[in-house]
Legacy VTK file of the C-alpha trace (Angstrom):
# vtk DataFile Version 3.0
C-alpha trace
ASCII
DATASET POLYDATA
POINTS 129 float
-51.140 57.767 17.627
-53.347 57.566 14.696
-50.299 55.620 12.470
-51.160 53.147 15.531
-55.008 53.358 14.988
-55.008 52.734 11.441
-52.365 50.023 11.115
-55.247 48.685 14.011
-57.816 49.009 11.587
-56.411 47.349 9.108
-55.422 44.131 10.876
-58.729 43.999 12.336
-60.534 44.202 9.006
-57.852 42.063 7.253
-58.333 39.821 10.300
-62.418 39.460 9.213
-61.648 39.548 5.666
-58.761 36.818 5.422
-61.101 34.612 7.498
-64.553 35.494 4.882
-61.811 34.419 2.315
-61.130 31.168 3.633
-64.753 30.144 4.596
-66.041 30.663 1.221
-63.068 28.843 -0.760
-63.758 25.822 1.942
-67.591 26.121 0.817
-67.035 26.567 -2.677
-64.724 23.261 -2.666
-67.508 21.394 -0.777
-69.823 21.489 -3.161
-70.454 19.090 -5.887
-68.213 19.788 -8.753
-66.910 22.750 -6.594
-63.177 24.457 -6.765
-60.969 27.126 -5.282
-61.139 28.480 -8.776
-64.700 28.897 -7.657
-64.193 30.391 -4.333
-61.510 32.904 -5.895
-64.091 34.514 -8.143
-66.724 34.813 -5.754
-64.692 36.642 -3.214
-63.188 38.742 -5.951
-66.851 39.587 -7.858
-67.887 39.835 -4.078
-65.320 42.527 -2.818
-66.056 44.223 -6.708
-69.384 44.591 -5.685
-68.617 45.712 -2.480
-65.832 47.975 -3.200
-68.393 49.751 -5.943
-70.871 50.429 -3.433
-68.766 51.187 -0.811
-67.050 54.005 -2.895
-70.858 55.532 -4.472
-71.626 55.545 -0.702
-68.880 57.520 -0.014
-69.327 59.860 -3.436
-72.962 60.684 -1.562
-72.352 61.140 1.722
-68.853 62.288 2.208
-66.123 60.178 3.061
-65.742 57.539 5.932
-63.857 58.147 9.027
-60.333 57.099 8.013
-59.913 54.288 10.162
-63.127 52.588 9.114
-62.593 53.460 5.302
-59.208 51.869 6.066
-60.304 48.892 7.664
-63.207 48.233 4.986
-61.406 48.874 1.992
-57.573 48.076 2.903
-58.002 45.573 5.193
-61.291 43.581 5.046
-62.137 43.879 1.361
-57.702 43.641 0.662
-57.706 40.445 2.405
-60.784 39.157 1.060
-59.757 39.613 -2.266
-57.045 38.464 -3.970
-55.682 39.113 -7.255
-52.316 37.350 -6.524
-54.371 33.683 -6.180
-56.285 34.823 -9.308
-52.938 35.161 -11.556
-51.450 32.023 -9.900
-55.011 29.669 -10.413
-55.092 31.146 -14.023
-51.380 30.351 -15.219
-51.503 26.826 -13.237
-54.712 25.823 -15.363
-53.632 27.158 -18.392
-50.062 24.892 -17.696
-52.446 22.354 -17.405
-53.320 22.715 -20.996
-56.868 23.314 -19.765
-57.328 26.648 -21.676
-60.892 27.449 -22.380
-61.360 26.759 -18.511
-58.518 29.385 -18.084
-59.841 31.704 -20.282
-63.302 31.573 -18.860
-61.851 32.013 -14.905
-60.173 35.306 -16.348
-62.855 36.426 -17.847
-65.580 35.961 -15.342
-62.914 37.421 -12.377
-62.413 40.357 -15.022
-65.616 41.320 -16.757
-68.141 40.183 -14.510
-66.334 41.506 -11.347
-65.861 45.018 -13.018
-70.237 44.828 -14.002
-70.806 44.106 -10.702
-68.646 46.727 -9.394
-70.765 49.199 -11.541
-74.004 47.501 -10.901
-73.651 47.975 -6.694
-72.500 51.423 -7.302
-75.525 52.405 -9.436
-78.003 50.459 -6.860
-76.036 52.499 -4.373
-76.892 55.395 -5.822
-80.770 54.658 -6.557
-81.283 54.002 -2.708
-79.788 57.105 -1.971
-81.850 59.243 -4.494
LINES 1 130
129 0 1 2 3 4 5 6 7 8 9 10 11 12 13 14 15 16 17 18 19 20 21 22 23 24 25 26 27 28 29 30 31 32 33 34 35 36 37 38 39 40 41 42 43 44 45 46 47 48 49 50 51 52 53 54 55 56 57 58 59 60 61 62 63 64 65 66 67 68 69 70 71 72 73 74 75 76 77 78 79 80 81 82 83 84 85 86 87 88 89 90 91 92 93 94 95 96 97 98 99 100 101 102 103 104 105 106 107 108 109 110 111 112 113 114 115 116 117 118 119 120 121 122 123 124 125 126 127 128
């Protein structure tokens, strides 16, 4: 029964995540000068930033109930980000001969989403002091 419970979890936070996802890839192609390369690395810095404090708040106060831990960090912030779309987007634009603009989508999915990672996690922990 709880095999069936956390596989239910997970689709239900994949569900919310997959959806987050999509929304903010639509938004970030909306605007002016806007792309899905865009909407990739905010979902990814996002779900960094997330995941970090996420994981400090469990470091504090004990871990989550599995099936919420499950459908946070398996499900919602799995399906919200993607690291499959981020290796695809990055070879596509540097086969478009486009490489600084490559180079800089790496980097800022890479470096900035592991500083914000740390960031949340130390604000995490400050609140909690």
């Amino acid at each position: 029964m709880t095999t069936w419970m956390n596989l239910g979890a997970i689709a239900a936070g994949g569900a919310v995540g997959a959806t987050c996802r999509y929304l903010v890839t639509v938004a970030a192609m909306a605007v002016p000068g806007g792309s899905s390369l865009w909407g990739t690395t905010i979902v990814n810095v996002l779900g960094c930033g997330l995941l970090g404090g996420l994981a400090e708040f469990s470091l504090i106060h004990g871990n989550l109930p599995p099936a919420i831990a499950l459908a946070l960090r398996v499900g919602f912030l799995g399906s919200l980000t993607t690291f499959s779309t981020f290796a695809a987007e990055s070879a596509a634009t540097a086969g478009e001969g486009r490489l600084g603009v490559a180079s800089v989508y790496v980097l800022m999915n890479l470096l900035v989403g592991w500083a914000v990672l740390l960031g949340s996690a130390s604000m995490v922990r400050g609140w909690m002091s």
